[in-house]
C-alpha positions in Angstrom: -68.8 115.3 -30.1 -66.6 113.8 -27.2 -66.7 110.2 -25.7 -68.3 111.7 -23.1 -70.9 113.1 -24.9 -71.6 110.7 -27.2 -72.5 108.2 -23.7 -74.4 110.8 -22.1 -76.4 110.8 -25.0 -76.9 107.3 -25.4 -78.0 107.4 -21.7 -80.5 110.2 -22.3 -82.1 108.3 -25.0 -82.3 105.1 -23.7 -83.3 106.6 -19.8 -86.3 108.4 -22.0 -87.5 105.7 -23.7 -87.8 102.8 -20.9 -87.7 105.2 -17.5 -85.1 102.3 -16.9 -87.5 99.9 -14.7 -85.7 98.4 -12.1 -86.4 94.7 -10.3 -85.9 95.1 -6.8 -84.1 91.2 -6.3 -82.7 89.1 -8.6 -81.5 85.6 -8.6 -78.8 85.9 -10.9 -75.4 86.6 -10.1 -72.1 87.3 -11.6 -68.6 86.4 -9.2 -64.9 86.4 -10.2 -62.9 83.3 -9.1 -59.7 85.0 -7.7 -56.4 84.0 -9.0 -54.2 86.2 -7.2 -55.8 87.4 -4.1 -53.7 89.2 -1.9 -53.3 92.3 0.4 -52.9 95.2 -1.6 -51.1 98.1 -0.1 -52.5 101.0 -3.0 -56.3 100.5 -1.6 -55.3 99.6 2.1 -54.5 103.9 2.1 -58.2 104.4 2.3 -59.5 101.1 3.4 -59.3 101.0 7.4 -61.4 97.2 7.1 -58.0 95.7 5.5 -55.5 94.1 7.7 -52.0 92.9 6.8 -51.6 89.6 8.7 -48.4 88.5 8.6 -49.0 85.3 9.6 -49.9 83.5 6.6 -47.7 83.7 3.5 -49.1 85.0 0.3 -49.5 81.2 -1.8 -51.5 80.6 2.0 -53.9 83.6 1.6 -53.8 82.8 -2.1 -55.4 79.8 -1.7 -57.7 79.9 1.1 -59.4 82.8 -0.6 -59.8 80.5 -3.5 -61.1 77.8 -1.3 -63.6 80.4 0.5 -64.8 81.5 -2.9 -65.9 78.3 -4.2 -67.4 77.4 -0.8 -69.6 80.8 -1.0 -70.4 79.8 -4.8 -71.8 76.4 -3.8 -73.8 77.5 -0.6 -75.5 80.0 -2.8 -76.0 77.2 -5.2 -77.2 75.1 -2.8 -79.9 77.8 -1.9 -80.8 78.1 -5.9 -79.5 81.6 -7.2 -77.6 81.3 -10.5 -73.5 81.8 -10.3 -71.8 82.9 -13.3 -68.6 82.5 -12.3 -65.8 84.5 -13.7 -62.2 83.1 -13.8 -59.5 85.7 -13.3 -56.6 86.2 -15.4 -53.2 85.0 -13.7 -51.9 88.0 -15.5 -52.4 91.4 -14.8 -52.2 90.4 -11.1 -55.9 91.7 -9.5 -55.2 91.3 -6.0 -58.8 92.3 -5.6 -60.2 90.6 -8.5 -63.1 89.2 -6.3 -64.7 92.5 -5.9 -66.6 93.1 -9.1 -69.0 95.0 -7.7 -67.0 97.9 -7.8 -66.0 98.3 -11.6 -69.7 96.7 -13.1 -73.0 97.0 -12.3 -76.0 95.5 -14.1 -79.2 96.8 -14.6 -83.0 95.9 -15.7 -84.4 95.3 -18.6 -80.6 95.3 -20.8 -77.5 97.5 -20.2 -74.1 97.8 -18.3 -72.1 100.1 -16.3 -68.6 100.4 -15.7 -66.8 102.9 -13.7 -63.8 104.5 -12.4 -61.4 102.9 -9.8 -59.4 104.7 -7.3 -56.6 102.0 -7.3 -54.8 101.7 -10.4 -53.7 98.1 -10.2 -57.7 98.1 -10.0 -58.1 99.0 -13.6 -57.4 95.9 -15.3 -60.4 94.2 -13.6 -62.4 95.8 -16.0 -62.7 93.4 -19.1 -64.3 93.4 -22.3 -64.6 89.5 -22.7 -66.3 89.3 -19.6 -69.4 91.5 -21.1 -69.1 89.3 -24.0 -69.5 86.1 -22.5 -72.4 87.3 -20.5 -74.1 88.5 -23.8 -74.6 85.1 -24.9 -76.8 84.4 -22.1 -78.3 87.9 -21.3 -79.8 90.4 -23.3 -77.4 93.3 -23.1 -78.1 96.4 -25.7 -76.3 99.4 -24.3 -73.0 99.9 -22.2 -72.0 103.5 -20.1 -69.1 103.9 -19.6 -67.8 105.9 -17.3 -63.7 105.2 -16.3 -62.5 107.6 -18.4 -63.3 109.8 -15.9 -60.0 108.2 -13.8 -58.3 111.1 -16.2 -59.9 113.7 -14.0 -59.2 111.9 -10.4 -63.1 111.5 -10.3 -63.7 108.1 -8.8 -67.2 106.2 -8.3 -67.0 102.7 -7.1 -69.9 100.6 -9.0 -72.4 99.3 -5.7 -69.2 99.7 -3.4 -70.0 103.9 -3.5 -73.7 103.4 -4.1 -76.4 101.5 -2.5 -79.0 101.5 -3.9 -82.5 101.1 -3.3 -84.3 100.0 -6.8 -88.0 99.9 -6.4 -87.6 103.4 -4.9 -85.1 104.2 -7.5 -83.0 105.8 -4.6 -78.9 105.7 -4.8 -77.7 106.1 -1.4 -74.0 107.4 -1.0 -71.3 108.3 1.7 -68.7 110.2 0.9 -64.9 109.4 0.5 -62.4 110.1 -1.9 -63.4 106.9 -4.2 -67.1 108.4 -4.5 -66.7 111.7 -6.2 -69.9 114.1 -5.3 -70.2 115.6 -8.3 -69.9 112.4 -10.5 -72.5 110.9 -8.0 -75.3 113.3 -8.5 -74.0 113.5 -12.7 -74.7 109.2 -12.8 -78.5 109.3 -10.6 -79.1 112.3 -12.9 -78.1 110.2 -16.2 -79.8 106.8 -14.3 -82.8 108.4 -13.1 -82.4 108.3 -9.4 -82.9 110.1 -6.7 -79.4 111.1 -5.1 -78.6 111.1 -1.5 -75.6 111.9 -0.1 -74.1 111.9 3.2 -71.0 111.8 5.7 -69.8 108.6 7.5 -66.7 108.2 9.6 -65.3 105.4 11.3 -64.1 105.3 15.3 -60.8 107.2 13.9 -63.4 109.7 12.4 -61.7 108.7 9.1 -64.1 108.8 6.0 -65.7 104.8 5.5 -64.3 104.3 2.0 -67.7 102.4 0.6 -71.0 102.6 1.6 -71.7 99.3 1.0 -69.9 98.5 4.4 -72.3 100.8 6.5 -75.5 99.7 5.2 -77.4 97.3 3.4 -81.1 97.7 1.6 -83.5 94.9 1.5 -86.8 95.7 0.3 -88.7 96.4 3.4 -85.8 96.9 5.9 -82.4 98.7 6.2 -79.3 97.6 8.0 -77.5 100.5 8.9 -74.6 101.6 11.5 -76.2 105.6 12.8 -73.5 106.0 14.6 -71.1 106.2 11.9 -73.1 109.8 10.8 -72.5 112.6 12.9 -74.4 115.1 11.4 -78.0 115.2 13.1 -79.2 116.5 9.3 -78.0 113.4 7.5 -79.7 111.2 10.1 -82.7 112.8 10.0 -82.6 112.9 5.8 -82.0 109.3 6.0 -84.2 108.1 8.5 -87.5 110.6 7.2 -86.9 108.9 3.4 -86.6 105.1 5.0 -89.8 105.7 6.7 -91.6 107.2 3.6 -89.8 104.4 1.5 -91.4 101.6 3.8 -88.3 100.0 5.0 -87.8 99.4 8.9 -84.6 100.4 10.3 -82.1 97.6 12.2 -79.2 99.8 13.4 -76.1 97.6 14.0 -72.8 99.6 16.2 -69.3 100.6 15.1 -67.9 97.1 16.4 -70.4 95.3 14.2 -69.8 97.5 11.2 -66.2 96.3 11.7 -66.9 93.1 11.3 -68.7 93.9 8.0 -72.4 93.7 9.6 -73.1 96.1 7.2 -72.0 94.2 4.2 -74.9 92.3 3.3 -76.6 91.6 -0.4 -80.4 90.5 -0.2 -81.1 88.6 -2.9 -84.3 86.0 -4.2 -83.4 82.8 -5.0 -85.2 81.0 -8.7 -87.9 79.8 -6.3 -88.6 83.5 -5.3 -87.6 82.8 -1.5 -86.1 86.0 -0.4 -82.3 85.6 0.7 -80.2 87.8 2.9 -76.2 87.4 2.4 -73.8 87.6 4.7 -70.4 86.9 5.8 -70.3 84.1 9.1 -68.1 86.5 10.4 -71.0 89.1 10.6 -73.5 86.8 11.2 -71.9 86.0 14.7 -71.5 89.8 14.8 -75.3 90.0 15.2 -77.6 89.8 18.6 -80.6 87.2 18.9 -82.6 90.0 18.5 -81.2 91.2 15.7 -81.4 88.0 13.6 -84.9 87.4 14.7 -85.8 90.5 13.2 -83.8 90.6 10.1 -85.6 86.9 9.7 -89.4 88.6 10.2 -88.1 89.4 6.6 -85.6 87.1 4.8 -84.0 84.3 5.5 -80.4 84.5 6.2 -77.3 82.7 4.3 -74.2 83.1 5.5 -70.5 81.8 4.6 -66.9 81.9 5.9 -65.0 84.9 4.0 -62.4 85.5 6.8 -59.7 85.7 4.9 -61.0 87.1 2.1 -62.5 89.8 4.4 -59.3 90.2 6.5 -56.7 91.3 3.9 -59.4 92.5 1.4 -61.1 94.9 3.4 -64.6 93.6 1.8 -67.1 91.1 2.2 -69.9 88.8 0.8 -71.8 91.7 -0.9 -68.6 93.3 -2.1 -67.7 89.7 -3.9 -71.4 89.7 -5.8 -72.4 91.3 -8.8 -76.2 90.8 -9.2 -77.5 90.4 -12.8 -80.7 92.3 -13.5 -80.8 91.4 -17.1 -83.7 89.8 -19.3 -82.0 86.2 -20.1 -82.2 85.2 -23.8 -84.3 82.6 -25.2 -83.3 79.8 -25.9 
């Protein structure tokens, strides 16, 4: 039996046995200090958000992303959700180190999931002692595993490709070379969720590399730039399962979408205050209106990630991995 197999199975079993429940929001959250940060030229060929500003030097960008990450960590701190912060190795260099959220994902009640990166100087982000540490707080029984599909050029880029929508049990993807179709539909299959695929182009009508920067899913509302889908079908599939799902729509343009408007992580904080997260850059993105309404809902938190955003192409919900795991006793 191959690698492959031998996961799949160990998916099947445990999928059968617990349905995998999911928890909508969680307070717990997993972040990777950066050591290296930097502009990195290997994901910049699909990433249209990532700008090459020549007018800092590297040990400049180096450490003001360092200085915006531990700002972010202490505001969320501040507003009581748990940070376990992850130092990043000086060596390998992980220019993009800060972005777990594409290589891990964690899920309720007690297993991982790692996947397959585009970039290759991606790869080394992935790290067994990290899982380990975590173990010794959370309870985590099963790992899937699925990078070894890099092999094949079939990419699928943790909740960077997938948004999704866990009381509904709804993954939500846009196409682009780092979400494969096929591997997609093979992981909501193996994870029990209902699929959803779609097209979304930028204003150069070039693919948007992660849906995560297009939309965001809160429990009763979406955040969502339409006019990035041209096909009427898509729309109307997306809109007809929001409305059946409960969750009202606040459509935000191209131009806000740029300024990662759509790049937002709701989270609740220990208290069980519901949080939205957000860059400040796409908080000032946002009309009156718009905040008032998003607030109907959540309350919203926002920090300064321009530099981060600017020559990493992602923002405040690319930088968080949320922990959905049972903690251990102590």
């Amino acid at each position: 039996m191959s690698k492959l197999e031998i996961v799949t199975s160990k998916i099947n079993e445990v999928t059968e046995k617990t349905i995998i429940q999911e928890i909508a929001l969680t307070s717990n959250v997993m972040m990777v200090r950066p050591a290296n940060f930097g502009f990195n030229e290997e994901t910049a060929e699909n990433n249209a958000f990532q700008i090459n500003d020549t007018g800092n030097s590297k040990d400049e960008i180096k450490a003001r992303a360092i200085e915006e990450f531990d700002q972010f960590v202490a505001l969320l701190q501040k507003n009581h959700v748990n940070v376990e912060v992850i130092q990043d190795t000086l060596l390998p260099v992980n220019p993009d180190a800060v972005f777990p959220n594409n290589w891990i994902s964690f899920h309720h009640p007690d297993f991982v999931v790692t996947y397959p990166m585009f970039a290759l100087k991606r790869r080394n982000e992935r790290r067994k002692e990290i899982i380990d540490d975590l173990k010794l707080k959370y309870s985590i029984k099963a790992q899937f595993e699925y990078e070894h599909f890099e092999q094949k050029q079939m990419f699928l880029e943790g909740t960077g490709s997938i948004v999704f929508d866990r009381k509904s049990k709804i993954a939500y993807a846009c196409k682009s070379i780092r979400t494969h179709q096929e591997l997609f539909r093979r992981f909501c299959d193996d994870l029990k969720f209902k699929p959803l695929l779609f097209d979304a182009v930028d204003k150069n009508g070039q693919p948007i590399y992660h849906t995560n920067v297009m939309m965001t899913i809160g429990v009763d509302f979406v955040i969502i730039c339409m006019d990035s889908i041209a096909n009427n079908e898509d729309k109307i599939k997306l809109i007809t399962l929001f409305n059946e799902t409960g969750k009202k729509i606040i459509p935000i343009s191209m131009e806000q979408m740029e300024d990662f408007a759509g790049n937002m992580l709701q989270l609740k904080n220990k208290n069980g205050q519901r949080l939205l997260i957000m860059s400040t850059r796409a908080h000032k993105a946002l009309s009156i209106d718009q905040k008032n309404e998003i607030e109907q809902y959540t309350k919203i938190v926002h920090a300064d990630l321009d530099i981060i955003e600017t020559y990493g192409g992602g923002g405040a919900r690319c930088m968080i991995a949320e922990i959905f795991l049972n903690p251990l006793s102590n």
